[in-house]
N, C-alpha and C positions, 0 to 999 in steps of 0.2 A: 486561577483561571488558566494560567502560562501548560500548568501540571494538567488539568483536563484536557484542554486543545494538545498539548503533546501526546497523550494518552487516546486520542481520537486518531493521531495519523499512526502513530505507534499500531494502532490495530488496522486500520487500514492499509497501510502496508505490508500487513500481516497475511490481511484477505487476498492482496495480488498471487503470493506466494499458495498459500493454502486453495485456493479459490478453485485448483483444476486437481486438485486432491493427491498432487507429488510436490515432495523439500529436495530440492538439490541444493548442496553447500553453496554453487554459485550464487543463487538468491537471495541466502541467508548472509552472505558477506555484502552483497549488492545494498541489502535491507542494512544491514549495520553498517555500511559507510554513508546512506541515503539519511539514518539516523542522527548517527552525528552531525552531520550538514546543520541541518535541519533545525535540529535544536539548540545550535548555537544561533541559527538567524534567531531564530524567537525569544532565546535569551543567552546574552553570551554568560550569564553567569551560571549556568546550568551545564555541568558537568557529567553528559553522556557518551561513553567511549565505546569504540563500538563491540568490544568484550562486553560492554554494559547491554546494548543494545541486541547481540548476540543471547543473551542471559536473558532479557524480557522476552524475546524472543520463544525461549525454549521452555522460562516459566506457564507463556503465554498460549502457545500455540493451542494445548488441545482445548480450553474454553472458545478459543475464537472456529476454531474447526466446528464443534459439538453446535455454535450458533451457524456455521454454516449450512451446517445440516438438517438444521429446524425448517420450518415452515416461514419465521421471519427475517430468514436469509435476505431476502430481497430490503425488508425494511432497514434491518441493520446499515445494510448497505447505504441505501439512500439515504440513511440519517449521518452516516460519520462523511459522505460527501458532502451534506447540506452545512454540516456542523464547519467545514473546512471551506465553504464556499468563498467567502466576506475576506479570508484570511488573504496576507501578502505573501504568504508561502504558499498558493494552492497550484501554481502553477510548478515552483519546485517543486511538490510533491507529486502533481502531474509527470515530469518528467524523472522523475525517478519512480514512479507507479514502471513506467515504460521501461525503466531499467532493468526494474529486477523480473518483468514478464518477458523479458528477450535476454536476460543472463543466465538462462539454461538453454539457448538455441533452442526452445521448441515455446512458440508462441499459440497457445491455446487459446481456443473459441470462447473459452470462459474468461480468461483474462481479457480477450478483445472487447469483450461485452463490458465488463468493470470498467475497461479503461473508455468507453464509449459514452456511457453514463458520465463519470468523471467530466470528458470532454463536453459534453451538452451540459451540463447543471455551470460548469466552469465556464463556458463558452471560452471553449479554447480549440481552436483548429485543428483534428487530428480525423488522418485517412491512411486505412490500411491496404496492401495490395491483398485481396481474400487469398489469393493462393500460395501468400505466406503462413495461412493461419491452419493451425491443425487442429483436429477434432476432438 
């Protein structure tokens, strides 16, 4: 169970990054220090460093791109939020969704939207100023 639920934010975090269709290294370090966190709340016996998390990462990316690009992009989505809902990590993971869509200084209208959803399924308070957001 520990391994699917990490495996659901592991790609979800993935989606923040991939989501406005540009990798900047800062994202990808964001994401692997977000990783490690993360997975030691869930289990501290579960040894993920963030070279590890860096490495799923890169294993990972074009499968979760390629579902981006499909038609059930949307559902994906709403499922690895739903999957993460119930969870005592969902707000850490909230707040580092936010992390790594503002650790390339350019916060895109796609990532707004993910982190918007996130925020409503999570009922977690969050308001952007729109003329931060690029397109």
């Amino acid at each position: 169970m520990k391994k699917e639920f990490l495996e659901n934010i592991l790609t979800l975090l993935t989606v923040v990054i991939l989501i406005d269709e540009k990798v900047y290294p800062e994202e990808v370090e964001a994401f692997s220090k977000a990783v490690q966190k993360i997975s030691e709340q869930i289990d501290p016996n579960i040894l993920f460093t963030s070279s590890m998390a860096a490495d799923w990462f890169k294993a990972n990316r074009d499968s979760v791109l390629l579902k981006l690009k499909s038609e059930g992009a949307d559902t994906l989505i709403r499922t690895l939020i739903m999957k993460i809902k119930s969870s005592p990590q969902s707000k850490d993971v909230f707040f580092n969704m936010i992390r790594i869509a503002h650790s390339d200084s350019e916060y895109h209208i796609k990532e707004h939207n993910l982190l918007q959803i996130a925020a409503d399924v999570w009922n977690i308070p969050y308001s952007v100023d729109r003329a931060s957001i690029a397109g």
